[in-house]
C-alpha positions in Angstrom: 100.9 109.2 144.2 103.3 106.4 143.4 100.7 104.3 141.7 99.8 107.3 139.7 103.3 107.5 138.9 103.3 103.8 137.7 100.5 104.3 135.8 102.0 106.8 133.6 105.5 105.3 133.0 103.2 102.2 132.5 101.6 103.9 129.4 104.5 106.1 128.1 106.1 102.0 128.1 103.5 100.6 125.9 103.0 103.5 123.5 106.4 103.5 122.7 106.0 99.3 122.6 102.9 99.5 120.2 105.0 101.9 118.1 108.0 100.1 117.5 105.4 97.1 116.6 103.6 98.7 114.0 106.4 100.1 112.2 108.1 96.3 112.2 104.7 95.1 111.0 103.9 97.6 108.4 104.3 95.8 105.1 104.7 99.0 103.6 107.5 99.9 104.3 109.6 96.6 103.7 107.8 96.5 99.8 111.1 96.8 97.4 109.6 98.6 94.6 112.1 98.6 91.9 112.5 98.8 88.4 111.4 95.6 86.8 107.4 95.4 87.5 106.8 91.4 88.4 104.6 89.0 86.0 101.5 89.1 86.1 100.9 92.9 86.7 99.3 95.6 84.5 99.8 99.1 83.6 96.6 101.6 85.2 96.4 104.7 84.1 96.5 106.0 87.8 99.8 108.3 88.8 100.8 109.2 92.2 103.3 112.4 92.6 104.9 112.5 96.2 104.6 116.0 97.5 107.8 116.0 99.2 110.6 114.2 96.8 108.3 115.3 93.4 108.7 111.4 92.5 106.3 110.2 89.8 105.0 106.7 91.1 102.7 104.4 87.9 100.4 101.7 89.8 100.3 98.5 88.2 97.4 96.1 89.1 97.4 92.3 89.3 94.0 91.4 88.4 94.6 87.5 89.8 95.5 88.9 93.2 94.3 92.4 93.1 97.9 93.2 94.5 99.2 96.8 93.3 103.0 97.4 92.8 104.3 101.0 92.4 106.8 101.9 90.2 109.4 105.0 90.3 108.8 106.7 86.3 112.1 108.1 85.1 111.7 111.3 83.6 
């Protein structure tokens, strides 16, 4: 019964580990995605409207990289 018990705190211990890692490693959410739109990139005609805020997001493309920054449209 104790190793079963070890087992399970062992697990709860690395779920919560893997977790932590993946949000520090998601590049996501560390891209700053402001209001000047770097060299190199190009407008798309492609629009993304977050559900929750209602925020109206313009991809630009770089077609040297094939990077895609987003950009926040004022209305």
């Amino acid at each position: 019964m104790v190793y079963f018990l070890i087992y399970i705190v062992f697990q709860v211990v690395l779920l919560a580990v893997l977790l932590i890692l993946s949000k520090i490693k998601d590049r996501r959410l560390h891209e700053d995605h402001g209001e000047k739109v770097p060299p190199g990139f190009e407008p798309t005609n492609e629009v993304n409207i977050d559900p929750v805020t209602q925020e109206r997001r313009r991809v630009y493309y770089n077609p040297a990289t094939g990077d895609r920054y987003y950009r926040i449209e004022k209305e």
